[in-house]
Residue, then its C-alpha position, 0 to 999 in steps of 0.5 A: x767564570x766560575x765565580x760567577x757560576x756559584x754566585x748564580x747556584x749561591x742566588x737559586x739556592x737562597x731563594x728556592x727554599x722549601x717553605x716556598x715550593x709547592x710540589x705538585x705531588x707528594x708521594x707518601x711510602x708504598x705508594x706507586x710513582x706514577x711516571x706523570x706525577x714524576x714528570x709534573x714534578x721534575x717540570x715544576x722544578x725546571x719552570x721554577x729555576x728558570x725563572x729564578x735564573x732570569x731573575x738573577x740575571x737581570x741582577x748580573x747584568x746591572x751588577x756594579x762590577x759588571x757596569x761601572x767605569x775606572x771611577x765606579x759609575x754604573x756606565x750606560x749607552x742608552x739609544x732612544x731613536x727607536x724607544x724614547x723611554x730608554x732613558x726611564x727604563x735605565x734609570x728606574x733599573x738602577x735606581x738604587x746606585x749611588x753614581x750613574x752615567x748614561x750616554x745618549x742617542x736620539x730623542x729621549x723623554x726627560x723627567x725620568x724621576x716620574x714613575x707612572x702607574x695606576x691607583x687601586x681604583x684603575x686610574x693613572x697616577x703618579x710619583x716621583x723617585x729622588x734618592x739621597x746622595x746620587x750622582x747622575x750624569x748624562x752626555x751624548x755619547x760619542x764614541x761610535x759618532x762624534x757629531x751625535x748630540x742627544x736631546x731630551x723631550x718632553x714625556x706625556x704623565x697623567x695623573x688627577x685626571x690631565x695631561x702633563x708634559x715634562x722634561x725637567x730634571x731635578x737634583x736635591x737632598x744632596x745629589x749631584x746632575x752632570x749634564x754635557x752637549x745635549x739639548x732640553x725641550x721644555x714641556x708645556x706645564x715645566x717650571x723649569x728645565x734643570x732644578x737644583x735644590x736642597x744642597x745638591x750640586x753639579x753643572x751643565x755644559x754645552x747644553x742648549x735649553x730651549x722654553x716651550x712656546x705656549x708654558x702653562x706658567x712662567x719658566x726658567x732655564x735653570x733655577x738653583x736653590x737652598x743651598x745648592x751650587x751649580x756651574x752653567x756654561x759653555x767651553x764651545x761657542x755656539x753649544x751653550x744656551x738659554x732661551x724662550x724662557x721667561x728667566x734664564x737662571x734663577x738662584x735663591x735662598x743662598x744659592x750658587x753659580x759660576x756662570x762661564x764661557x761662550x754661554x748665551x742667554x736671551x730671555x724675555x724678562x730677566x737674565x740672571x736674577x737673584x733672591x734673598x742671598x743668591x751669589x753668582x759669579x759671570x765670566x763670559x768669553x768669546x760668543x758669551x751673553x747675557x740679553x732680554x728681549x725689548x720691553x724686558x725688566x733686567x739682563x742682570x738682577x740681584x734682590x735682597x741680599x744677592x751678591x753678583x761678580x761679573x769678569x768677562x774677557x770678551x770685547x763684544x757686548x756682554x750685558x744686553x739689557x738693563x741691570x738692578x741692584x735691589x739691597x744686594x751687591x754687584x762687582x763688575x770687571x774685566x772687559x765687561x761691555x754694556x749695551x749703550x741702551x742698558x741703565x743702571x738702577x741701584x736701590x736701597x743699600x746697595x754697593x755697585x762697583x764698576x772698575x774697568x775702564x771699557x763698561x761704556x755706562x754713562x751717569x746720565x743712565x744710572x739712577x740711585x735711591x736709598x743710601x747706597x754707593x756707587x762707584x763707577x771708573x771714569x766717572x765722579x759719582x756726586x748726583x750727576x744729572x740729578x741721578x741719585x749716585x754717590x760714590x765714597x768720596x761725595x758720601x765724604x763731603x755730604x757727611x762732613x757738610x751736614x754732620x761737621x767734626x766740630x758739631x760734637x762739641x758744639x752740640x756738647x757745649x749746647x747741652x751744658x749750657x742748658x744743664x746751667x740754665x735748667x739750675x738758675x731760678x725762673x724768670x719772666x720769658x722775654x719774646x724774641x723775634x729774629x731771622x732764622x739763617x737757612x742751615x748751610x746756606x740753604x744748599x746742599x754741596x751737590 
């Protein structure tokens, strides 16, 4: 304890110098101290130090070698069943570490990056703090309840003369969220419930996302973006979820996600989807889903360039709705089933595999458009029912029947004849009129 102490005499010291007190009298020589002025003084000093030592404290009490865990993350219990800002608070106390864990009790407002605050005019204003390089977690705790599970709410932040409610959580500039068992209520003007941008990383497990009922706009579950990567999933059946949201996770601009577990997701319009070099990886178990509601455009799919590989090891149904390959690529294996209402549509470039025996696709349920290659196990690719699909080897037959090996010398030999011809001199054009043969018989091989 007596390190402790002179760290605390060390702060005062440092921080009561004289260019910074203003003694209430200063007795000059000769004169006659008078016992109150004496006093006034004495209890200067005491206000003085005293609040220099709350101060120092408060310091102490969020000092890293007072808070900080086995692996160095500044540890916290923070129990919002009787202040929901708790989790603000926290955070905003600490803000300047690098790792911080908070287990949660109760209803705790989310969107603690918010800061709220009025401008020089007296009007509610607002910012938002995201520090580069942190690593945030945060978990029920269950250390006095096992069955406790955290949920985070929407807060109430005005700013610009409206009303917003928010819960999201955002990771960016390189920072990491861990979110364990808890559940997320979307606020009506989120965008989203977990945003990871801009290199960051982390992961959600066993987290229950829920979109709220009348959003200002569209919203997603998880949105992962420019260079992020993120694992979402479940390790408990029945704990992971994503649902009442127009998209259950969105990737983007070379983005990442390993999908896993008993992890369900019923959206309304898509499931999974990627854009412009999103990959994901789907490996769902026992309990695990991927749905959107009727009407809805795709369980699964990738655009321009997303990459998608999908390997469950449940017998149920894991894919509910339909799926869309758009330039992109998608690898489907394991025990990966298909709901027998789902099709299958590949556009434009795009390289589909189906190689486990079970997916329960049907040719009559997939339609192909554009150079792109499909190969499905079971089945001949070569535009049965009319649907577009080839795999390699009916590319193989349409190549050679339309460009033969042999037509490189033919079209060699045509040229050279002409070059001859070109050199002899003119004579008079004969008209000549003849049948022309339809190429190939006029048939196409398929």
């Amino acid at each position: 304890m007596l390190w402790k102490t002179a760290l605390t005499v060390m702060i005062i010291s440092s921080q009561l110098n004289a260019a910074e007190l203003e003694i209430p009298k200063v007795f000059v020589n000769g004169e006659v101290a008078d016992a109150d002025d004496f006093n006034l003084n004495n209890n200067y000093l005491v206000d003085e130090i005293e609040e220099e030592k709350a101060r120092t404290d408060e310091l102490l009490s969020n000092a890293r070698w007072k808070n900080a865990d086995e692996e160095g993350s500044i540890s916290k219990k923070i129990d919002c069943t009787t202040n929901q800002s708790a989790l603000i608070e926290a955070y905003h106390a600490s803000v300047s570490e690098d790792n911080l864990s908070f287990l949660l009790t109760g209803s705790c407002f989310g969107a603690y990056r918010f800061v709220q605050t009025v401008d020089a005019e007296g009007q509610p204003t607002v910012y938002q703090v995201q520090p580069k390089n942190q690593v945030v977690s945060i978990s029920s705790d269950k250390t006095t309840n096992p069955n406790n599970r955290a949920k985070l709410v929407p807060r109430k932040i005005t700013a610009s003369g409206s009303d917003f409610f928010l819960a999201s959580l955002v990771s960016s500039f390189g920072n990491g969220l861990y979110l364990t068992d808890l559940e997320i209520e979307m606020g009506a003007n989120d965008s989203w419930a977990v945003l990871y941008s801009r290199s960051s990383n982390g992961g959600l497990t066993d987290v229950a996302i829920k979109g709220n009922a009348e959003p200002s706009s569209k919203q997603s579950g998880v949105l992962i973006q420019n260079g992020a990567a993120a694992y979402v999933g479940g390790q408990n059946e029945g704990k992971a979820s994503i649902e009442g949201v127009a998209l259950g996770i969105q990737m983007r601009s070379e983005s990442m996600a390993n999908i896993y577990g008993s992890l369900v997701i019923n959206a309304q319009e898509q499931g999974i989807t990627t854009f412009n070099g999103g990959t994901f990886f789907l490996t769902l178990s026992a309990g695990g889903k991927v749905a959107v509601a009727e009407g809805g455009f795709a369980a699964i799919s990738l655009n321009d360039g997303g990459e998608g590989f999908i390997s469950s090891s449940t017998a149920d149904v894991s894919i509910d709705g339909n799926i869309n390959v758009d330039n992109s690529s998608l690898h489907i294996s394991g025990s990966t089933v298909i709901s027998d209402s789902a099709r299958i549509d590949v556009w434009f470039g795009s390289n589909l595999k189906i190689l486990n025996d079970n997916s329960g696709i049907t040719s009559d349920r997939m339609s192909c458009s554009g150079p792109s290659y499909a190969t499905v196990n079971g089945l001949q690719m070569n535009n049965s029912n009319g649907n577009g699909c080839l795999d390699q080897s009916s590319w193989k037959v349409l190549i050679d029947s339309m460009l033969p090996p042999s037509s490189v010398s033919k079209q060699t030999d045509t040229l050279s004849s002409k070059m001859v011809l070109e050199s002899r001199p003119a004579v008079e054009p004969k008209i000549v009129r003849e049948r022309l043969q339809d190429p190939l018989g006029g048939k196409l091989p398929f």
